[in-house]
C-alpha positions in Angstrom: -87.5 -66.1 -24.6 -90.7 -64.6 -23.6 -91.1 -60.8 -23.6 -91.5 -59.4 -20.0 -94.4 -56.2 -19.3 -94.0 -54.9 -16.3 -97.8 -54.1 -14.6 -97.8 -50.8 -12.5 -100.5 -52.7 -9.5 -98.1 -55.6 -9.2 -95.2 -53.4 -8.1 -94.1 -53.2 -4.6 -92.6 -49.5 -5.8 -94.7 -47.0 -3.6 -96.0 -43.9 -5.9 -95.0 -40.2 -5.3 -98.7 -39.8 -3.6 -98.1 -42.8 -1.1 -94.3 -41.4 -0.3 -95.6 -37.5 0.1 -98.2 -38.9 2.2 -95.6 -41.4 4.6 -93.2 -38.0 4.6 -96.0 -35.7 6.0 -96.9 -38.2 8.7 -93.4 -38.1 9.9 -92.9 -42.0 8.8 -89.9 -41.3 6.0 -86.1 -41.0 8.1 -82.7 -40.0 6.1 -80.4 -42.8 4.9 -82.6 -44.4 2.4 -85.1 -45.3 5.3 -81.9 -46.5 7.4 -80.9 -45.5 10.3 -77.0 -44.3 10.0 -74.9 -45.2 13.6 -73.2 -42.3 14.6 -69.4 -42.3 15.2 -67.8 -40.0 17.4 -64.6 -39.1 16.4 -61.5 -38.8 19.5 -59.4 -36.7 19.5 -55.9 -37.3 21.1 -52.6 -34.7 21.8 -50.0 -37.0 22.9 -47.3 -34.4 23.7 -45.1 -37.4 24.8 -45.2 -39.0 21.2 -44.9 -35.3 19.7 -41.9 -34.2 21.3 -40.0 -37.7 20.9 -40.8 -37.0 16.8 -39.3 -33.9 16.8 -36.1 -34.7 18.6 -35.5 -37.5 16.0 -35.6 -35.3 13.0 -34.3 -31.8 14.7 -31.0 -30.6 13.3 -28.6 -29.2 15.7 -26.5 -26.6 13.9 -24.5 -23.5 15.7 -27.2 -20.3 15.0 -25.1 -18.8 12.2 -26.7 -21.3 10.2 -30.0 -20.9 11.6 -30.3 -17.3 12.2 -33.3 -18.2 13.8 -34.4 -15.1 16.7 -37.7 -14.8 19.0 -38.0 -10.8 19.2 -40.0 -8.6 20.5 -42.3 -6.2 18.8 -40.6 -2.8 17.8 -42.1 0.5 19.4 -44.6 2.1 17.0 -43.4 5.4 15.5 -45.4 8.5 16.6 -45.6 9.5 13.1 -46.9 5.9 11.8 -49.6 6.1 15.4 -51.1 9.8 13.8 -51.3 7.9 10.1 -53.1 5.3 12.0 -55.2 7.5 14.0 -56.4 9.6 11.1 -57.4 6.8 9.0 -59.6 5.5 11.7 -60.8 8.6 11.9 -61.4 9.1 8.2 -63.3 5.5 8.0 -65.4 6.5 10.7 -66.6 9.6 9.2 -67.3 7.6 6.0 -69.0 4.8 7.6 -71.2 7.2 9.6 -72.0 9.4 6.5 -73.4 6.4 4.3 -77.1 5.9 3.6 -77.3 3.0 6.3 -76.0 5.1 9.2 -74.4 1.6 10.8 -72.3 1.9 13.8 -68.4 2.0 13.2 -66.3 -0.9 14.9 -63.0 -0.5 14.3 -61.8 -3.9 15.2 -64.4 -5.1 12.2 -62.5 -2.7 9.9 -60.7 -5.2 7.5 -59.1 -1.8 5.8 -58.2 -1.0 9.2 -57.1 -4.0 10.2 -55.2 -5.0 6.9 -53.0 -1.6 7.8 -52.5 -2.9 11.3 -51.6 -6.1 10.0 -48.3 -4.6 7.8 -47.5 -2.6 10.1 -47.4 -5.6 12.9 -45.1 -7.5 10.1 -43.0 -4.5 9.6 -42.0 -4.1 13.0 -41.4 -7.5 13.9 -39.1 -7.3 11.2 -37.5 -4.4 12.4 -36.6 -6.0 16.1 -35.5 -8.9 14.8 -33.3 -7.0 12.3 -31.4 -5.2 14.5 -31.1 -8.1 17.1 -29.6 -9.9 14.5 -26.8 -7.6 13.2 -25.9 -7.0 16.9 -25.4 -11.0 17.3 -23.2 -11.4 14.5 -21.6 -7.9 15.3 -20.7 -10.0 18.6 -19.6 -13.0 16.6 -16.8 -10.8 14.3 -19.3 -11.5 11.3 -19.1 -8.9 8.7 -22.7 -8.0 7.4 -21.9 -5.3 4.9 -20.4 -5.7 1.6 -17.0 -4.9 0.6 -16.3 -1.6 -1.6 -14.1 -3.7 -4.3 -17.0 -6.7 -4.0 -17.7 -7.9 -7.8 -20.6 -10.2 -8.7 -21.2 -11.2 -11.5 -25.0 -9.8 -13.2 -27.6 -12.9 -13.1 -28.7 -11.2 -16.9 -26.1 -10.2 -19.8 -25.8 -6.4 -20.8 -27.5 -6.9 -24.1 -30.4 -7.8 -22.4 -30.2 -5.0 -19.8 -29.6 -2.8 -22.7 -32.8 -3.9 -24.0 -34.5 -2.9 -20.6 -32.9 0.0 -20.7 -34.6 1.1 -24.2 -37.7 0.1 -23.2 -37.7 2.0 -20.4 -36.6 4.8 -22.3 -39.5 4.1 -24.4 -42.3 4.3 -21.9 -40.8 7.3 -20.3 -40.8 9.4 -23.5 -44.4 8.0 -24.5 -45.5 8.8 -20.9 -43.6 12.4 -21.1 -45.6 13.0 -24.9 -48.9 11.9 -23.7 -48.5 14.5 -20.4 -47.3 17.2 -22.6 -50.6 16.4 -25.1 -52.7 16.6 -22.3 -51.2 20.0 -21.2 -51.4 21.7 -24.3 -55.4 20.0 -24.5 -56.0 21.8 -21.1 -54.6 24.7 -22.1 -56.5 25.3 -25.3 -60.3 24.0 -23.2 -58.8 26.9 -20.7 -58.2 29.7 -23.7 -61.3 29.3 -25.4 -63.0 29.1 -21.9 -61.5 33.0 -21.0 -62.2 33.8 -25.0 -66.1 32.7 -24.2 -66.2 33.7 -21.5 -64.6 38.0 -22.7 -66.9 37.6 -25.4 -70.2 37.7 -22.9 -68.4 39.8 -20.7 -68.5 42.3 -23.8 -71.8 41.8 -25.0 -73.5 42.4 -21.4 -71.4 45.3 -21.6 -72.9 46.3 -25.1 -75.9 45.5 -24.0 -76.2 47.3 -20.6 -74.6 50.5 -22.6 -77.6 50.1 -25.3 -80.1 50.4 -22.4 -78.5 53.5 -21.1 -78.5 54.9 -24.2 -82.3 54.4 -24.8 -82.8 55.7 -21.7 -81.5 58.8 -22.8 -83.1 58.7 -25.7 -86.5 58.8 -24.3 -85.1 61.3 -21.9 -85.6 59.2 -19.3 -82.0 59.9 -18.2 -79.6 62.8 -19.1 -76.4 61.1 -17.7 -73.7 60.2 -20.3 -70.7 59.1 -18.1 -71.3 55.8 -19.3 -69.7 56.5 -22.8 -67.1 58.1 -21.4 -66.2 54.9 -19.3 -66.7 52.7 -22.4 -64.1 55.2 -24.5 -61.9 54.7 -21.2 -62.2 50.9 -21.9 -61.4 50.7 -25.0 -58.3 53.2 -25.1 -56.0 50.6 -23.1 -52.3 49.5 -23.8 -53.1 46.5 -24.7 -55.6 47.8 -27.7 -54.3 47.2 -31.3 -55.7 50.2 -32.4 -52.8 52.2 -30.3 -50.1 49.7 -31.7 -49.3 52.7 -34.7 -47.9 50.5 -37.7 -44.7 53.2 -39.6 -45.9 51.5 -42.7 -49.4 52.0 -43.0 -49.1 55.3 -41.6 -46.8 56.3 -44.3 -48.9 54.6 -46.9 -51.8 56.9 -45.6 -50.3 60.0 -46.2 -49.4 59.2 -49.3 -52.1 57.8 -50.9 -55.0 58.7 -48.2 -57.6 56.1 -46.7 -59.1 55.6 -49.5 -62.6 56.6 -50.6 -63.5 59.1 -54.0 -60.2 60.4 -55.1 -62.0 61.9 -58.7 -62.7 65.4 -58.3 -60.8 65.5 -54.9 -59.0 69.0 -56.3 -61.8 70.5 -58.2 -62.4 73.8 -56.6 -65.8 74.2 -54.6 -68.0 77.2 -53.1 -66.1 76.7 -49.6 -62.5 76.8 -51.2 -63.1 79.7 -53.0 -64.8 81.8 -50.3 -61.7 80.9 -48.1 -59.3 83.3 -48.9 -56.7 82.5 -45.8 -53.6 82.2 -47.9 -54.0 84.9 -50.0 -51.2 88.3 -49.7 -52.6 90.9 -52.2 -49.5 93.3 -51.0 -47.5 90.5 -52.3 -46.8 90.6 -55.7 -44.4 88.7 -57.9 -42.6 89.4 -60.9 -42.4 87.9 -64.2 -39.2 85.9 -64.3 -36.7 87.0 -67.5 -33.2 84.6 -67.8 -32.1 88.0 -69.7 -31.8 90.2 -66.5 -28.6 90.9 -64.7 -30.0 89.4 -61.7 -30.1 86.2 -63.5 -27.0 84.7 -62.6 -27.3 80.7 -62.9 -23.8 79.6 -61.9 -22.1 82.6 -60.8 -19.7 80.4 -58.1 -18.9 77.8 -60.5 -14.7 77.2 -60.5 -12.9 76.2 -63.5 -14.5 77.6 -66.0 -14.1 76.4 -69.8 -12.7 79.1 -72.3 -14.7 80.0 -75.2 -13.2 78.6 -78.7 -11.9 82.3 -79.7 -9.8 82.0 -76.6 -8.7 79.2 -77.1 -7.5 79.8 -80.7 -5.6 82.7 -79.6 -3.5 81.3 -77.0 -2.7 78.4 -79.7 -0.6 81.5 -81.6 
């Protein structure tokens, strides 16, 4: 078998140049250079036909097997028209306040319209609900349930226990995590008031140090302002008037502390004060001997002596 080489000039295959070429003159047609017959498609509605269909397969069963109804749309409540009213209102003024500036349609609002939609659905729903229990009020139908009705549960108490505890479970993990973020507010809002007392009082330190140097360069003799700041800081709620029995007792005992060395010695002062002193006053030696010496003189039941005592033995 002889080996076949396949020469590019004896090709009938046309080159990208020649095609580019033919398709900028206009020569080149879709189809792989065939021209595709067109066929127009017919559409028929043979209502006849369609009718005679539906009669063979329709079911004719009394309505309470049915409960087929063609209604009416329900009024609109006035309360559900505001709702609607204000969220037209509310797109609008978002639409409007946007960067582009578009003009609002309403009938293109699909957030709008969605909310129309349900509300369409719902009151459909509505008519038809109530033309319904009046029909089978008419047909001596009962439509609510008995008092003593008993159905059975479609899942078994274990398993609603288990519901149950989960429940429980996400209640009490939502209940910890609302309670944590309370107490985390609470602390950001105390340090927040403890910030913000603690530059509240160093303005005021500061704003009473400027005073003061003003009055120290005698560039202002008024001193009301440290009257105001004593006035500030004698308040009821001030530990410092919260007096403590303990420490107060402790303090006149034992002082507040400081030297206590030498703290009797006499000095120059305490012996130029002579306050106390009653020269006129003089006192005299004692002596147990006296007669005005008279330890026990009211004391009952005195013991007799031991010569006594002999003597009334005889």
């Amino acid at each position: 078998m002889s080996d076949f080489v396949l020469n590019d000039s004896d090709t009938e295959v046309d080159s990208d140049e020649e095609l580019q070429e033919a398709f900028a003159k206009g020569l080149l047609k879709p189809g792989l250079n065939e021209e595709i017959e067109k066929i127009e498609k017919k559409y028929m509605n043979n209502v006849a036909d369609l009718k005679a269909k539906l009669k063979e397969f329709e079911l004719k069963l009394p309505w309470v097997e049915t409960l087929d109804l063609v209604t009416t749309v329900a009024p609109m409540a006035p309360d559900v028209a505001l709702q609607m009213q204000q969220t037209a209102l509310r797109r609008k003024n978002i639409a409007e306040n946007t960067k582009g500036k578009l003009a609002y349609d309403p009938t293109q609002d699909p957030v709008l319209n969605e909310f129309k939609r349900e509300n369409l659905i719902h009151r459909q729903a509505q008519a038809a609900a109530i033309d319904g229990i009046k029909r089978l009020k008419e047909l001596n139908i009962p439509t609510k349930r008995p008092d003593d009705y008993f159905a059975e549960m479609a899942k078994s108490d274990d398993h609603m226990q288990k519901v149950r505890k989960n429940l429980m479970a996400k209640q009490a993990a939502q209940a910890r995590t609302e309670k944590v973020r309370q107490l985390r507010e609470q602390k950001k809002i105390g340090k927040r008031v403890q910030i913000d007392t603690k530059l509240k009082q160093a303005a005021d330190k500061k704003q009473m140090l400027e005073q003061l140097k003003r009055v120290r360069k005698g560039k202002s003799s008024d001193l009301d302002f440290l009257e105001d700041n004593k006035g500030k800081n004698t308040g009821k709620g001030n530990p410092k008037n919260n007096v403590n029995k303990k420490r107060a007792m402790k303090d006149k005992k034992f002082g507040y502390g400081g030297k206590k060395k030498g703290s009797k010695l006499n000095t120059r002062e305490s012996t130029n004060q002579m306050d106390g002193f009653n020269s006129s006053a003089k006192k005299k030696p004692f002596n147990p001997k006296s007669k005005s010496f008279k330890p026990n003189n009211k004391k009952k039941n005195q013991r007799p002596g031991k010569s006594k005592r002999n003597n009334a033995k005889r």
